[in-house]
C-alpha positions in Angstrom: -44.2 11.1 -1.7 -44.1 10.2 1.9 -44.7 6.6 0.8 -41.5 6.7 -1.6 -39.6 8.5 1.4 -40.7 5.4 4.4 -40.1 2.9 1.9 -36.4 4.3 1.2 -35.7 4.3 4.8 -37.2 0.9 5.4 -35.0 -0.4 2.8 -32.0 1.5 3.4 -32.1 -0.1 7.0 -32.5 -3.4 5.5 -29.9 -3.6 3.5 -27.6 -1.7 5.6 -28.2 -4.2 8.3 -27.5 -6.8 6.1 -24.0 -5.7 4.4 -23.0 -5.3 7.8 -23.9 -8.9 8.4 -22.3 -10.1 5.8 -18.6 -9.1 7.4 -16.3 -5.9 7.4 -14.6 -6.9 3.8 -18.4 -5.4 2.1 -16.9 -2.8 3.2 -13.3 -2.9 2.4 -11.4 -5.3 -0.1 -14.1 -7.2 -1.8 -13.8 -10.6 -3.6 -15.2 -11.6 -6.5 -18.4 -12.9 -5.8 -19.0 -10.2 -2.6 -18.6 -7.8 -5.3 -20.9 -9.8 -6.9 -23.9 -9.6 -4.1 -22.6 -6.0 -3.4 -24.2 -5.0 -7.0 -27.1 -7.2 -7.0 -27.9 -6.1 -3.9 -28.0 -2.7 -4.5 -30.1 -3.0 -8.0 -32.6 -5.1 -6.0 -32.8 -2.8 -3.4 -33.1 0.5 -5.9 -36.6 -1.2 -7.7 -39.1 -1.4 -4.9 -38.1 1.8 -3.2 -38.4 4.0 -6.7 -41.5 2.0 -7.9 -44.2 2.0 -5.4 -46.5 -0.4 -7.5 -43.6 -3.0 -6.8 -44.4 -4.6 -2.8 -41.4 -3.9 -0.9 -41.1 -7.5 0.3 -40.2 -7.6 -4.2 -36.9 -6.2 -2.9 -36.5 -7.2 1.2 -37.0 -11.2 0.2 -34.2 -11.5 -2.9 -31.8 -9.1 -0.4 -32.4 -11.7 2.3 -31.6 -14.6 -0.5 -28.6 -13.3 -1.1 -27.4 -13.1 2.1 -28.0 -16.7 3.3 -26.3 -17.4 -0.2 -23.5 -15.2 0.6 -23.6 -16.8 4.2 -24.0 -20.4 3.3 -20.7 -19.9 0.6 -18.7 -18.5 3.2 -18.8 -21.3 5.5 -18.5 -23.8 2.6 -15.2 -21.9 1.6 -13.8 -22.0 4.9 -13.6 -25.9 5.0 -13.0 -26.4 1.2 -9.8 -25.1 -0.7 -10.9 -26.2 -3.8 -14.0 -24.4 -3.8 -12.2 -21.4 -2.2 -9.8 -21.0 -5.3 -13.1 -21.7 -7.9 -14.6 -18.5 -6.2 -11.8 -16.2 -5.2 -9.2 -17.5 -7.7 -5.6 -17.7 -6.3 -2.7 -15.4 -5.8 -0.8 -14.8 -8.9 3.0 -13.9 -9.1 3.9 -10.9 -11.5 7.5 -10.3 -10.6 9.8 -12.7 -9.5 13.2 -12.9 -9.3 13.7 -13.1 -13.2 11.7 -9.4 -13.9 8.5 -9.0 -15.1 6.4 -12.1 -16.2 4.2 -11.0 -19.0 2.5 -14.5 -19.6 0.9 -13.6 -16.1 -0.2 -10.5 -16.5 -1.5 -11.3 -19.9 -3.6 -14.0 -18.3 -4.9 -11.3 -15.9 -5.5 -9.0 -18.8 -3.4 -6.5 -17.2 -1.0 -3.7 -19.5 2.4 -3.0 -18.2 0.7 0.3 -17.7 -1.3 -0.5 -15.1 1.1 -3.2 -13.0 3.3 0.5 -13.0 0.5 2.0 -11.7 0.0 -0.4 -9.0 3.3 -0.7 -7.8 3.3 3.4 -7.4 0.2 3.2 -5.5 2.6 1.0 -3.3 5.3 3.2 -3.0 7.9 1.6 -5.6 8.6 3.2 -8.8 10.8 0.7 -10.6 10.5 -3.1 -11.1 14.4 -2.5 -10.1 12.9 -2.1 -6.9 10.7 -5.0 -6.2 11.8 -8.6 -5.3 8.3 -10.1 -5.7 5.0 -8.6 -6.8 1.9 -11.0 -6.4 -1.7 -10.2 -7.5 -4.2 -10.7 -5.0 -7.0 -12.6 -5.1 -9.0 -8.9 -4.5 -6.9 -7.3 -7.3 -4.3 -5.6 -4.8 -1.0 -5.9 -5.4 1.4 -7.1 -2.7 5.4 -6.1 -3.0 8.2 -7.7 -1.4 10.9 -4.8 -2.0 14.6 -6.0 -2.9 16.4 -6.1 0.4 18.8 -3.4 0.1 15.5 -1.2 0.2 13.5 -3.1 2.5 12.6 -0.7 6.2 15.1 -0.8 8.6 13.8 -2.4 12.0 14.9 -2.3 15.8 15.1 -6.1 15.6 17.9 -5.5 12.7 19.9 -3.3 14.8 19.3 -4.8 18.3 17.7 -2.1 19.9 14.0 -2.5 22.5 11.4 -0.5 21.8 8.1 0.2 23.7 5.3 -0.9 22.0 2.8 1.6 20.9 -1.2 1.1 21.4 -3.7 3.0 19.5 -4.5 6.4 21.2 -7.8 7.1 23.2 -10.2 9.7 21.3 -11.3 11.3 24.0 -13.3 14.3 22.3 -14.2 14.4 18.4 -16.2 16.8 16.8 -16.9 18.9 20.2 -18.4 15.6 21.6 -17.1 14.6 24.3 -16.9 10.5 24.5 -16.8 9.3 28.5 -16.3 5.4 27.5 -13.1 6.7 26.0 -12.0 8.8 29.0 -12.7 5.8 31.3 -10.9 3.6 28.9 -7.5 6.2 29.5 -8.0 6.6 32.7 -8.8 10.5 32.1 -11.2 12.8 33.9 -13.2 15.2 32.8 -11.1 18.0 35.0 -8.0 17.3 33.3 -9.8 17.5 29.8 -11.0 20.9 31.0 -7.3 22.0 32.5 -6.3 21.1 28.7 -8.7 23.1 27.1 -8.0 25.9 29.4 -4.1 25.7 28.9 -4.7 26.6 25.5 -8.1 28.8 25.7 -10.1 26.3 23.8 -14.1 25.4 24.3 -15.1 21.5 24.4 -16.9 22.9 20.9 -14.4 23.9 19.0 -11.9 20.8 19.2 -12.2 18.9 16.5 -10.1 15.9 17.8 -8.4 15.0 21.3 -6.3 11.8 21.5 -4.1 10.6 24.3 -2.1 7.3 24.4 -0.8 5.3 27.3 2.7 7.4 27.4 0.5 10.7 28.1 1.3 12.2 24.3 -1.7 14.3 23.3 -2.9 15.3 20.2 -5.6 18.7 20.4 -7.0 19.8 16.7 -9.2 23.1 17.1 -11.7 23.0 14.4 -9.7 25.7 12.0 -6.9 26.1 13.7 -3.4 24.3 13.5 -2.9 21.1 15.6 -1.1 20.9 18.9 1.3 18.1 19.8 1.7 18.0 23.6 1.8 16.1 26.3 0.2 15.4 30.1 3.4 16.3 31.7 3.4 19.6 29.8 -0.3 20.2 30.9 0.6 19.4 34.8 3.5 21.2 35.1 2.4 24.4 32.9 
């Protein structure tokens, strides 16, 4: 048993290494043939640790295969288009400015079921709605709303705007991350005159962000969230 369990972890580590090697989109939006050494990957990887009469280097060699494969097409596809759309396949335009085309969603096997369900998952709930819907080379499904219905911006109306920046996590799950703090400019007093304000320990915060402006955002773990700010903080 303790053989089975080392060799899990041993490959677990492997392979995770390698997926993260093999670039963020493993993670996220896969293409065809990442999807592709996503599965094969994981079958290889699921033999050797469940079979202990199979060497683990059975399962650690093909893994490593795959990911000079993987590597070696990537680079190929960067510098060849041709081999880039053999692979990936290309974007494909659903609705256009004529309605629906059903000899392109017939191509991509796709029902007029589900090209309703994908544009809901979008946010649009009529064809009326949509300009120009293209299928992805991934399977999403991009759409260009009809310009009566398309966001209105502060470019459109001539207005500035500050632009926003991602806020600074400065504690999550009771932890409290110093890199962070540096990062805002925050000390760990004023962390602690926050806490105080509203009579919370470090250990029961689930989440506190700041941004640039000073805006905070303090969730107690089962509690409701507070939005304040610095300035409320100093002066209070």
């Amino acid at each position: 048993m303790l053989i089975v369990f080392t060799r899990a972890i041993l490959i677990y580590i492997f392979l995770l290494i390698t997926m993260r090697l093999m670039g963020k989109k493993q993670l996220g939006e896969l293409q065809p043939f990442e999807f592709a050494v996503t599965l094969i990957a994981a079958d290889l990887a699921c033999i050797p640790m469940s079979d202990t009469s199979v060497p683990i280097l059975y399962g650690l060699v093909p893994i490593l295969t795959l990911f000079v494969i993987h590597l070696v097409l990537t680079k190929i596809m960067k510098h060849s288009i041709r081999l880039r759309r053999v692979i990936n396949g290309k974007p494909i335009v659903v609705i256009d400015s004529n309605g629906i085309n059903y000899k392109t969603i017939s191509e991509l096997d796709m029902t007029i079921n589900d090209l309703l369900e994908s544009l809901r998952g979008a946010g649009y709930f009529s064809p009326a709605q949509v300009h120009c819907a293209i299928v992805e080379t991934n399977g999403e499904l991009t759409v260009l709303p009809k310009a009566g219905l398309t966001p209105l911006t502060p470019d459109d109306i001539d207005i500035d705007v500050v632009q926003s920046c991602v806020p600074y996590m400065l504690i999550c799950e009771g932890k409290l991350l110093s890199q962070n703090m540096q990062l805002a400019g925050m000390s760990s007093d004023t962390v602690k005159k926050i806490l105080e304000k509203h009579d919370l320990k470090q250990k029961k915060v689930l989440l506190l962000t700041v941004t640039d402006k000073g805006d905070l955002f303090l969730q107690p773990i089962g509690s409701k969230s507070i939005i304040t700010s610095l300035n409320e903080v100093n002066n209070g």
